[in-house]
Wavefront OBJ file of the C-alpha trace (Angstrom):
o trace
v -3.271 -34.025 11.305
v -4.609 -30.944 13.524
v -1.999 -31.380 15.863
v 0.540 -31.875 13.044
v -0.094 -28.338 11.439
v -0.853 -26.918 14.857
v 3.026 -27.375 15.206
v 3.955 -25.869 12.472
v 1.642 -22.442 13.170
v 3.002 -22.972 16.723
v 6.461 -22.430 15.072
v 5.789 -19.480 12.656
v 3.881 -17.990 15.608
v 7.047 -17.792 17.761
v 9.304 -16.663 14.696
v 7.249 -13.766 14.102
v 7.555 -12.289 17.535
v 10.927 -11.928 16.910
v 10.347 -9.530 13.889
v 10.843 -5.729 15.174
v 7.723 -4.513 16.574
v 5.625 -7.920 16.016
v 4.543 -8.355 19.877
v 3.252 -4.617 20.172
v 1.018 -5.330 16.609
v -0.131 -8.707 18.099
v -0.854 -7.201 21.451
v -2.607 -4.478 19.951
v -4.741 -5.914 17.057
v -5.922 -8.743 19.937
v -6.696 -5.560 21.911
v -8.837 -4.229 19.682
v -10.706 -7.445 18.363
v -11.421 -7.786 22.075
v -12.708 -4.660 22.270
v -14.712 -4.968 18.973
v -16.414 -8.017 20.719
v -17.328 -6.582 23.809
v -18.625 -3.555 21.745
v -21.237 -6.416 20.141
v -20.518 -4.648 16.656
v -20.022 -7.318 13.847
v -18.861 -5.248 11.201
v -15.624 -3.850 13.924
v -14.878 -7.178 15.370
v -14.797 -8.492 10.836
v -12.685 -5.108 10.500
v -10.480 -5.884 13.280
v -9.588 -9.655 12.493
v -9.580 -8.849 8.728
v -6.913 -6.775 9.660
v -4.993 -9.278 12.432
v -4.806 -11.865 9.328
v -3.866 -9.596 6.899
v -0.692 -9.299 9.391
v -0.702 -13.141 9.214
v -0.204 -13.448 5.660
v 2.662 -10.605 5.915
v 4.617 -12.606 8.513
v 4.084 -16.085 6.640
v 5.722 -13.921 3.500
v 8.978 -12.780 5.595
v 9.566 -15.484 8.077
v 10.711 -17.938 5.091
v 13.220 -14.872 3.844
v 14.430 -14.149 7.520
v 14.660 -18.368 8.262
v 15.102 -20.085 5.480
v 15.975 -23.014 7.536
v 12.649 -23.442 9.066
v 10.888 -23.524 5.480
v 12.881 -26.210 3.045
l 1 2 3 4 5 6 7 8 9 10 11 12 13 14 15 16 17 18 19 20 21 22 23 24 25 26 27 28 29 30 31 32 33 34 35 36 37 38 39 40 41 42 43 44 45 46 47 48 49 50 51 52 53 54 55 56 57 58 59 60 61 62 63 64 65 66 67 68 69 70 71 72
């Protein structure tokens, strides 16, 4: 079942980095959670992947407008 739905993030995953300007976001909100880690401050590394899912949810909203033949 994991592996099932694994495939399907797997897919949205490589949709969305076709959307203008997706890789830089990605790049840059794993930049800063990484940073918020190192940094050992909680509330910036909850700030910083509140905000990287927050992106998730946007992309999940689109990708189904952009490829409609990916989501019957």
């Amino acid at each position: 079942m994991i592996e099932q739905e694994k495939a399907h993030m797997d897919r949205v995953r490589n949709l969305s980095l076709h959307m203008e300007g997706q890789y830089r976001r990605v790049i840059e909100q794993h930049r800063v959670i990484i940073e918020a880690i190192r940094s050992g401050n909680q509330q910036a590394v909850i700030s910083a992947m509140a905000v990287h899912l927050r992106g998730v949810y946007k992309v999940l909203d689109r990708l189904p407008i952009d490829h409609p033949e990916f989501f019957i």
